[in-house]
N, C-alpha and C positions, 0 to 999 in steps of 0.2 A: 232432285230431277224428277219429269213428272215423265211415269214411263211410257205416256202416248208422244213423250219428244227424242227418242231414242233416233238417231238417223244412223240408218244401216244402209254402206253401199260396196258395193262390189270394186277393188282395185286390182290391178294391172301391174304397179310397179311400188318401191321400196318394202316391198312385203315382208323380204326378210327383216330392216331395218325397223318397221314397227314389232315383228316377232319379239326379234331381241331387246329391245327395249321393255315391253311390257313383260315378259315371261321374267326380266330381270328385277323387276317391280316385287313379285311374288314366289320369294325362295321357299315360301312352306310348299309351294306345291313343286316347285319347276327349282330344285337347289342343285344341279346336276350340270354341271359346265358345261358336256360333250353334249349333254341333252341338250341345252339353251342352241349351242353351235348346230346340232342335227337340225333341233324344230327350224330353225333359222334357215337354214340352205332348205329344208325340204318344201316349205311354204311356197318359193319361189316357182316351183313347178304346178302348183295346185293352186283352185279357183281360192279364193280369200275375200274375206268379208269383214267390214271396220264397220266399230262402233263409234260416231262420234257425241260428243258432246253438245252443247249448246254454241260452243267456239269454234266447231271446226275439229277439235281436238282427237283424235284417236285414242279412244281410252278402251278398248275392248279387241279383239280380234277373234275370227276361226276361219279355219282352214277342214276344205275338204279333200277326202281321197277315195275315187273311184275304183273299187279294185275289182268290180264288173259291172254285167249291165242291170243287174240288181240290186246292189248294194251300193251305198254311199259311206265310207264313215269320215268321223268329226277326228280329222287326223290331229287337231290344236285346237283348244277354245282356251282364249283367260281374259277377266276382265281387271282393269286395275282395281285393286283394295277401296279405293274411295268411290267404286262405284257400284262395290255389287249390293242386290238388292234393289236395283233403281232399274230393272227392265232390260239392262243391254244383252243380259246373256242369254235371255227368253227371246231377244228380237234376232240378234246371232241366230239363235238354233231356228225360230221361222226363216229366216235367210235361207239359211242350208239348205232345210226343208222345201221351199219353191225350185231353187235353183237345183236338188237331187230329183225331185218331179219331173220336173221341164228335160230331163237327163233320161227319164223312163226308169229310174230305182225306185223299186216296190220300199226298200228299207233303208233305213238311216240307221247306226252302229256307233258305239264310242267305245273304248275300253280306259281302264279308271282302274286305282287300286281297288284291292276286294275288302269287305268288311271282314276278312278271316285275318288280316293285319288292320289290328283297330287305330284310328288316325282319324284326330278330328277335323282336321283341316276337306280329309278327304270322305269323311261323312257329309260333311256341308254339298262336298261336292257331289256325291251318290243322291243325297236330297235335292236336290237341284236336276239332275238329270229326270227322279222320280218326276218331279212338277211340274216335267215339258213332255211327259210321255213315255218315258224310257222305261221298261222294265231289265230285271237281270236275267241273263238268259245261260251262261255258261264263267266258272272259274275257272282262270289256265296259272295253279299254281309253278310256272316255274317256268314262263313263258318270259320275263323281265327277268328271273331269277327267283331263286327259293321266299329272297329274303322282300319280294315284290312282289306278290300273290296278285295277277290281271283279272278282274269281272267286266266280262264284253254283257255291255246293254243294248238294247236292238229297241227300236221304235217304227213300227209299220207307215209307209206313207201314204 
């Protein structure tokens, strides 16, 4: 996929129904049942944003959450396994990024496991955040739990 064909658009309805589907695609990151069922209902309330493919298909999602008039963060991003790499999750976070502007949030925010619990899966994902802007900005060891060490990355808009 070439990633100037990435179509990113804004939906209204079955948001949860895509949530759980893709989040259920990718148990290295999203292998938490109650998680899949939260990210799933909470989506429904929040703008959302799909990646589709060349078909039409929904292969990518995020979701945001305004928790004031400064902040935006990436309350969900995932893209399905056969497509990252190919743009969708660079064109997701522009998404976000216009539509937290147009909102008047100076910052856009994600929280991600920390590197102090090493996980490759969740390196790729810290690299990834790195390449759209993100730097780290605080560890909340025991904020998910001991055994889940949280690094909140913060991107200026």
């Amino acid at each position: 996929m070439n990633r100037a064909m990435a179509k990113i658009r804004e939906i209204q309805s079955d948001k949860g129904a895509i949530c759980n589907r893709i989040l259920r695609a990718l148990p290295q990151w999203f292998g938490i049942e109650t998680a899949i069922v939260n990210y799933a209902r909470a989506v429904e309330s929040m703008p959302m944003f799909v990646a589709e493919n060349e078909r039409g298909d929904a292969v990518g999602f995020l979701s945001l959450d305004f928790h004031n008039e400064y902040n935006a963060e990436i309350h969900v991003i995932a893209v399905l396994p056969e497509h990252h790499g190919k743009g969708f999750g660079t064109a997701l976070v522009n998404a976000a990024e216009v539509c937290a502007r147009k909102l008047g949030a100076r910052y856009l925010t994600v929280k991600t496991l920390s590197p102090s619990k090493p996980n490759e899966e969740y390196e790729k994902t810290r690299r990834f955040y790195r390449s759209v802007g993100f730097v780290p900005l605080e560890e909340f060891k025991t904020l998910w739990g001991e055994a889940n060490p949280c690094l909140l990355m913060i991107k200026s808009l």
